[in-house]
C-alpha positions in Angstrom: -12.1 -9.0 -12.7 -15.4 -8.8 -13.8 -16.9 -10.8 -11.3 -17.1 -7.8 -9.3 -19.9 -6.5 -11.4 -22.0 -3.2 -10.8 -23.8 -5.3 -7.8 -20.6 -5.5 -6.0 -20.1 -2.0 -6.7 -23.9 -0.9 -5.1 -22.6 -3.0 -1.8 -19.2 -1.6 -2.0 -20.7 2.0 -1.8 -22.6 1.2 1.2 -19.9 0.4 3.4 -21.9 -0.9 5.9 -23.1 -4.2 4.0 -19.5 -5.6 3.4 -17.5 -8.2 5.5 -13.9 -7.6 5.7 -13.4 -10.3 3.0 -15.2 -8.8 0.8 -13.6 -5.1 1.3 -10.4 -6.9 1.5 -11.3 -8.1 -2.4 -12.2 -4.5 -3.6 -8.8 -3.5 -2.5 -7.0 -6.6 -4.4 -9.3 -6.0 -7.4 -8.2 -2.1 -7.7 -4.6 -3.2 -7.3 -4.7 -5.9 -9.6 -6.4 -3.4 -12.3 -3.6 -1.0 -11.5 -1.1 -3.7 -12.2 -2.4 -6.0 -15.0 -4.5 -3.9 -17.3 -3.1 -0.5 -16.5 0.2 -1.6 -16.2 2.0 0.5 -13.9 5.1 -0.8 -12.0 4.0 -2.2 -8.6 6.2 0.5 -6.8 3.9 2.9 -8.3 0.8 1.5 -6.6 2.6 1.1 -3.1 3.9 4.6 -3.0 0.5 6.2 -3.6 -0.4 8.4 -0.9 -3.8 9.9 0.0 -2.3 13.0 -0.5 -1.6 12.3 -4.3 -5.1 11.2 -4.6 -6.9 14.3 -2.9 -4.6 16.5 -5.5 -5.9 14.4 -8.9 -7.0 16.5 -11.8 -9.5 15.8 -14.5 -9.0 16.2 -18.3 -10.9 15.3 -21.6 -8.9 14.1 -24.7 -9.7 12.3 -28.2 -8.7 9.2 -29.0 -9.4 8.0 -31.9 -12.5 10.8 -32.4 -13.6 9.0 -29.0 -13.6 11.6 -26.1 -12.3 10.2 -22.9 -12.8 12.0 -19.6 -9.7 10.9 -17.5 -8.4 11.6 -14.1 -4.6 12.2 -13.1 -3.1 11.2 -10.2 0.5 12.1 -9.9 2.6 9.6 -8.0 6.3 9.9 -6.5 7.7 6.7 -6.9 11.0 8.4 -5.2 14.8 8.2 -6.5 17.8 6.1 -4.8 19.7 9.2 -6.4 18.7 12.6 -8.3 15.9 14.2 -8.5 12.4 12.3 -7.6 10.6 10.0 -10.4 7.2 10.9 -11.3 4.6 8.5 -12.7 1.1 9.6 -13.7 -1.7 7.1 -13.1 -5.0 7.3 -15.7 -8.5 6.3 -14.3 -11.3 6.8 -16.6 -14.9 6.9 -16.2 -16.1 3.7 -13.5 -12.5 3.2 -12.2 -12.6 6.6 -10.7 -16.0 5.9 -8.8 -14.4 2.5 -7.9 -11.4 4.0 -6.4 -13.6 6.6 -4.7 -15.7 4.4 -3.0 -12.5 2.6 -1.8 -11.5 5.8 -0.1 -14.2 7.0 1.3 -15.9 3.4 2.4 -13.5 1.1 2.5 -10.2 2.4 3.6 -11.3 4.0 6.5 -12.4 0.6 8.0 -9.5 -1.4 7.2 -7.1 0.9 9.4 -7.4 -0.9 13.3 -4.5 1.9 14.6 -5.1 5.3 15.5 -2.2 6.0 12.8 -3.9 6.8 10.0 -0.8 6.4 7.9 -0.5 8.4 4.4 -0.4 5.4 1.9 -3.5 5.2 -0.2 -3.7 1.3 -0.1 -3.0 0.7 3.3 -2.3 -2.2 5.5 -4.2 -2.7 9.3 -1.0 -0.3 11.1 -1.3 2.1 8.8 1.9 1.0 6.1 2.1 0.4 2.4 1.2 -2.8 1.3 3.2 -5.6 -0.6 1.3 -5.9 -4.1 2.8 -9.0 -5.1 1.5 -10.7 -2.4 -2.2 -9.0 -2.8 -2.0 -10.0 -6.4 -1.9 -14.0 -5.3 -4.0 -13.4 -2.3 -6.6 -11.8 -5.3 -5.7 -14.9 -7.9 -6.4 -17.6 -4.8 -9.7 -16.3 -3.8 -11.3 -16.7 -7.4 -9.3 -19.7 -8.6 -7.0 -17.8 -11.4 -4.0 -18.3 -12.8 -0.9 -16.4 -10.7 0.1 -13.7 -13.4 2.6 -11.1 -12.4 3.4 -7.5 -13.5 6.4 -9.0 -15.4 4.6 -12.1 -17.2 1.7 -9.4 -18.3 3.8 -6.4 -19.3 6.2 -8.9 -21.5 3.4 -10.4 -22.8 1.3 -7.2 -24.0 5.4 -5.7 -25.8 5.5 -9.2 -27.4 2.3 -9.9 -28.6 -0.5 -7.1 -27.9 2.2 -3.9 -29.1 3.2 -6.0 -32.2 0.0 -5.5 -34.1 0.0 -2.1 -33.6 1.8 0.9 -36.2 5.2 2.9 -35.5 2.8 5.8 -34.2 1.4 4.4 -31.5 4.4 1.7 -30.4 6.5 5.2 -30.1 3.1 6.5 -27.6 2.8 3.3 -25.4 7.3 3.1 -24.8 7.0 7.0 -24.3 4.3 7.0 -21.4 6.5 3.3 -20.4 9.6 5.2 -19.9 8.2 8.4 -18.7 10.2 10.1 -20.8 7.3 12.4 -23.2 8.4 15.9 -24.2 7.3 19.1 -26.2 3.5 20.5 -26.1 0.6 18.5 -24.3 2.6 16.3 -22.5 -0.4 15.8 -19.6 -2.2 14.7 -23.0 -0.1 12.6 -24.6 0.5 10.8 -21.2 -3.3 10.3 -21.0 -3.9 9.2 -24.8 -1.0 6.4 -24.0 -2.6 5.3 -20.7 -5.6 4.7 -22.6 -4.3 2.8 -25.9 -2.5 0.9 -23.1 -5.7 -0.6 -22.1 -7.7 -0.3 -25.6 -4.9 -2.6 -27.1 -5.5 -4.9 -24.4 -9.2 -5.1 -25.2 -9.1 -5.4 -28.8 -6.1 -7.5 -29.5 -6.5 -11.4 -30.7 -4.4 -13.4 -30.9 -2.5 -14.0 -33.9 -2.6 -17.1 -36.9 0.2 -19.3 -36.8 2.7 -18.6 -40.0 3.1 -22.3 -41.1 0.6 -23.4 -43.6 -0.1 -26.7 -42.3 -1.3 -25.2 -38.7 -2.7 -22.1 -39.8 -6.5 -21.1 -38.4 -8.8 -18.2 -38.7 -7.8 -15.9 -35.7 -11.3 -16.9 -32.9 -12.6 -14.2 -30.7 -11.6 -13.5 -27.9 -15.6 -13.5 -27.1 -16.5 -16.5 -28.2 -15.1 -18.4 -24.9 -17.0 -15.8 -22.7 -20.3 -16.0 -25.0 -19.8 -20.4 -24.7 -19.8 -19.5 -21.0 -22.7 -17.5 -21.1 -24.5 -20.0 -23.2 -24.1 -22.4 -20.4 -24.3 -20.9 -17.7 -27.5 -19.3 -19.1 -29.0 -23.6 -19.4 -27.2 -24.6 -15.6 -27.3 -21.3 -13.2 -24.1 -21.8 -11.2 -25.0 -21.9 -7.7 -24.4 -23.4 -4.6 -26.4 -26.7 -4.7 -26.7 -26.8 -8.2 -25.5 -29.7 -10.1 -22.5 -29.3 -12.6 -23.2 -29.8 -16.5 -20.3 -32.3 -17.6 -18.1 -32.1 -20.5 -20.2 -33.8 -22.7 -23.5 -31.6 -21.5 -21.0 -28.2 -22.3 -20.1 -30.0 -25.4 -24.0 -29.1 -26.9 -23.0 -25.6 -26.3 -19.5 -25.2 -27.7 -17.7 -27.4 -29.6 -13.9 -25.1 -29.0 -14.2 -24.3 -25.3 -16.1 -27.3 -23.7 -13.0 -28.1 -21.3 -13.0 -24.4 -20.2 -16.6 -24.1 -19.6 -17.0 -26.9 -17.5 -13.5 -26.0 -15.7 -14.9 -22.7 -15.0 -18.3 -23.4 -13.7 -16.8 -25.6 -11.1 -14.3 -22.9 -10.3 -17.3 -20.4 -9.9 -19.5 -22.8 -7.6 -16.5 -23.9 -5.8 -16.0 -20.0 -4.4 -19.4 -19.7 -3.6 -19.6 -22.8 -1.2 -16.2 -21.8 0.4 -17.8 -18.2 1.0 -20.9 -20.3 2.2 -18.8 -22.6 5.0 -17.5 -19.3 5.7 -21.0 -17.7 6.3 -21.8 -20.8 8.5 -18.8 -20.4 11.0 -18.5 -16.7 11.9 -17.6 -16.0 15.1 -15.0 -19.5 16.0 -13.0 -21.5 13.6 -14.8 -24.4 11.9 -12.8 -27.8 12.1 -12.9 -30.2 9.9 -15.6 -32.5 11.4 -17.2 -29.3 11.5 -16.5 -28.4 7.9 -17.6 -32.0 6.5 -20.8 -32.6 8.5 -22.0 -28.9 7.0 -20.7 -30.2 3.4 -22.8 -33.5 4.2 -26.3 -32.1 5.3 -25.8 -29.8 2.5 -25.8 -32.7 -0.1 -22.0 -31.7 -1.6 -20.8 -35.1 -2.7 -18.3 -33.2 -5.2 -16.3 -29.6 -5.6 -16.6 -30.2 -1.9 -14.4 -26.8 -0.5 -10.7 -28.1 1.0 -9.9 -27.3 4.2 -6.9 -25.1 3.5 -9.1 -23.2 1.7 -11.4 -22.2 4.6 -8.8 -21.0 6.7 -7.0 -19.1 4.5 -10.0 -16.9 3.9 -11.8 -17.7 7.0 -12.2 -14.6 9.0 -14.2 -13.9 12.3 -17.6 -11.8 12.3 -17.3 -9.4 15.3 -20.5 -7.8 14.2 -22.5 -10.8 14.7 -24.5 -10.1 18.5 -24.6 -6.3 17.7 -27.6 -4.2 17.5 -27.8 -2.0 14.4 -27.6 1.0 17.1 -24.4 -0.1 17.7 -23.5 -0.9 14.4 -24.2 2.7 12.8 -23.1 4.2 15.7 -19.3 2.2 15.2 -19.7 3.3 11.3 -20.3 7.0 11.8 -16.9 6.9 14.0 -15.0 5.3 11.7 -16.0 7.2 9.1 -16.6 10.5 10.7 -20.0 11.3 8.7 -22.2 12.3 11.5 -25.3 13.8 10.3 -26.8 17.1 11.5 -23.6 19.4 12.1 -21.9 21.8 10.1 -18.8 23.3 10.6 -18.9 27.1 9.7 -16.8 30.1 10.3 -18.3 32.2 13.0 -17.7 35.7 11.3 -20.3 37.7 13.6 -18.2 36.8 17.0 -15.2 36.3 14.8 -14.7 33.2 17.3 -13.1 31.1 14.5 -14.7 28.0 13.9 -17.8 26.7 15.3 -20.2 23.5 15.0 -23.8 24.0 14.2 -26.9 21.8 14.5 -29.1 21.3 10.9 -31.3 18.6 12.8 -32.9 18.6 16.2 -31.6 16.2 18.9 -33.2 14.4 21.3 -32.0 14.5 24.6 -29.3 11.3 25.3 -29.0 10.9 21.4 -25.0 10.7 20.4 -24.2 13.8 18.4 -20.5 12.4 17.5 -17.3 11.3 18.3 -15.1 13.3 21.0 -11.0 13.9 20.1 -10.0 16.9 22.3 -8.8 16.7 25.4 -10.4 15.2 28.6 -11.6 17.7 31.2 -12.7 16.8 35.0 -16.7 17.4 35.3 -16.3 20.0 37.5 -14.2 22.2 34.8 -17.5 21.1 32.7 -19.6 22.7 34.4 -17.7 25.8 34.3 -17.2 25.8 31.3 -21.6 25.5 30.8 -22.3 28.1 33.2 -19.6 30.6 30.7 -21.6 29.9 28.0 -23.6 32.6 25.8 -27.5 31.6 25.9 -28.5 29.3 22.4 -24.7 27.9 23.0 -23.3 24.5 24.2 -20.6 22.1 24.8 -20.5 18.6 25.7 
């Protein structure tokens, strides 16, 4: 997950400057964190609504004399019978910005239908999504091992939970189960979210028992800082050449295999995404595909062609002027600039749309959604009008 970086993040608050791959991948990323480091059952994540999200609250614990400002979101995961289950999900710090650049830039484009639909990760027609199948869509696209909400939950009870005392194993099964009485329950269900993930990020594996095989527990850091080591001496990009084992072998002398497996892994997304760049408006073909691979000097990683299509996407902003472009961006978004809405108290007419910024004449003020009139009712309508006062 951390390939998304804070660069991703800068283009992901634009909204303008992503492709629908790459919003696609801020959805599966968010979903994926949900899943695999926060835990929470996939029908949590799918019954999220808007709704739940617009009603989060904030609050600031101590863990650990650490002070963590979380946010709450209170989720309905429903009931075949009884009463409705609740489930509280805990964002802290840059997940909240992440999730509310999602909703403000990224959702809103990924809806084609005019219903909206009330699920907070939401397909083209306006459903819920199918996490499982998001999770390998997210695993695919950068190479990674398929891991589940089962394989990861079992494996943080069996071997992340284990190291930890009585106190906080009764916190973590507690916020699990969704069963935490007595005083400060909204705080105990925070302070267990966020050992969830704290466990997570400082547990190592442990030493084997037998004498014979028994080795000083490694860092979980040292693969990542053999990467960094080697990636630092051969930049992974495109055309670069690919340091073999016995080159990442200088820099490790533990993790050669995975260095060398990785920087191949990395490179091999980027020239997929860089076929991809290549062919955006029609499907490449395969003679299409391997010509491009051939001028570009790829004799190996070469991208496959399942590959391609899987993530291969049309452009249908390529041809469009940026007028256009914005224009298409404030509709979806509805964030025209230079109107306020405010409550007309003097005529006590309700409410009624001011100008903050002068328009030229011709220049698109916004987006229409009442009902259609004939011109000739227009003009009526103009000639009723109070002096300083408009419609369109």
């Amino acid at each position: 997950m951390a390939r998304l970086g804070s660069g991703s993040r800068g283009r992901a608050n634009s909204g303008l400057e992503l492709e629908d791959r790459d919003r696609m991948t801020v959805l599966y990323y968010l979903e994926a964190l949900l899943t695999l480091v926060h835990l929470q059952r996939p029908t949590v994540i799918q019954n999220m609504t808007v709704n739940e999200w617009l009603l989060k609250t904030h609050e600031t614990i101590h863990v650990d004399a650490e002070a963590v400002d979380a946010t709450i979101i209170e989720v309905d995961v429903g009931s075949a019978e009884g009463p409705s289950q609740m489930a509280k999900v805990v964002l802290e710090g840059s997940e909240e910005m992440w999730f509310t650049t999602y909703f403000q830039k990224i959702r809103p484009f990924l809806l084609k239908t005019l219903n909206k639909g009330d699920a907070f990760f939401v397909t083209s027609e306006g459903g819920k999504r199918l996490i499982s199948d998001d999770l390998t869509q997210f695993h695919k696209r950068f190479n990674l091992p398929a891991v589940t909400y089962q394989q990861a939950r079992k494996a943080f009870e069996q071997c992340g939970l284990s190291h930890c005392n009585d106190e906080v194993k009764d916190l973590v099964k507690e916020y699990f189960s969704r069963s935490m009485e007595g005083e400060d329950v909204e705080g105990k269900i925070v302070k267990g979210a966020v050992m969830v993930k704290r466990i997570q990020r400082d547990w190592m594996p442990s030493t084997s028992g037998d004498p014979r095989t028994r080795q000083e527990a490694v860092p979980v850091e040292d693969k990542e800082m053999a990467f960094r080591r080697v990636q630092d001496a051969f930049p992974v990009g495109t055309d670069a050449k690919p340091p073999g084992l016995k080159t990442c072998r200088i820099f490790t002398t533990t993790h050669e295999a995975y260095c060398y497996k990785r920087w191949r892994q990395q490179q091999y997304v980027m020239r997929v995404n860089e076929v991809i760049g290549r062919f955006k408006r029609n499907t490449p073909t395969e003679e299409q595909v391997t010509s491009f691979c051939q001028t570009q000097g790829w004799t190996t990683n070469q991208p496959k062609m399942e590959d391609i299509l899987e993530s291969w996407k049309p452009n249908m902003d390529r041809g469009k002027t940026k007028e256009e472009m914005d224009l298409e961006s404030h509709i979806a978004l509805q964030d025209w600039k230079g109107l306020a809405i405010i409550e007309d108290r003097v005529a006590n007419t309700g409410e009624t749309v001011f100008t903050t910024l002068p328009f030229k004449k011709g220049e698109v003020v916004c987006d229409y959604h009442g009902p259609f009139i004939p011109s000739e009712r227009g003009e009526e309508l103009m000639s009723a009008m109070a002096e300083g006062k408009m419609i369109f």
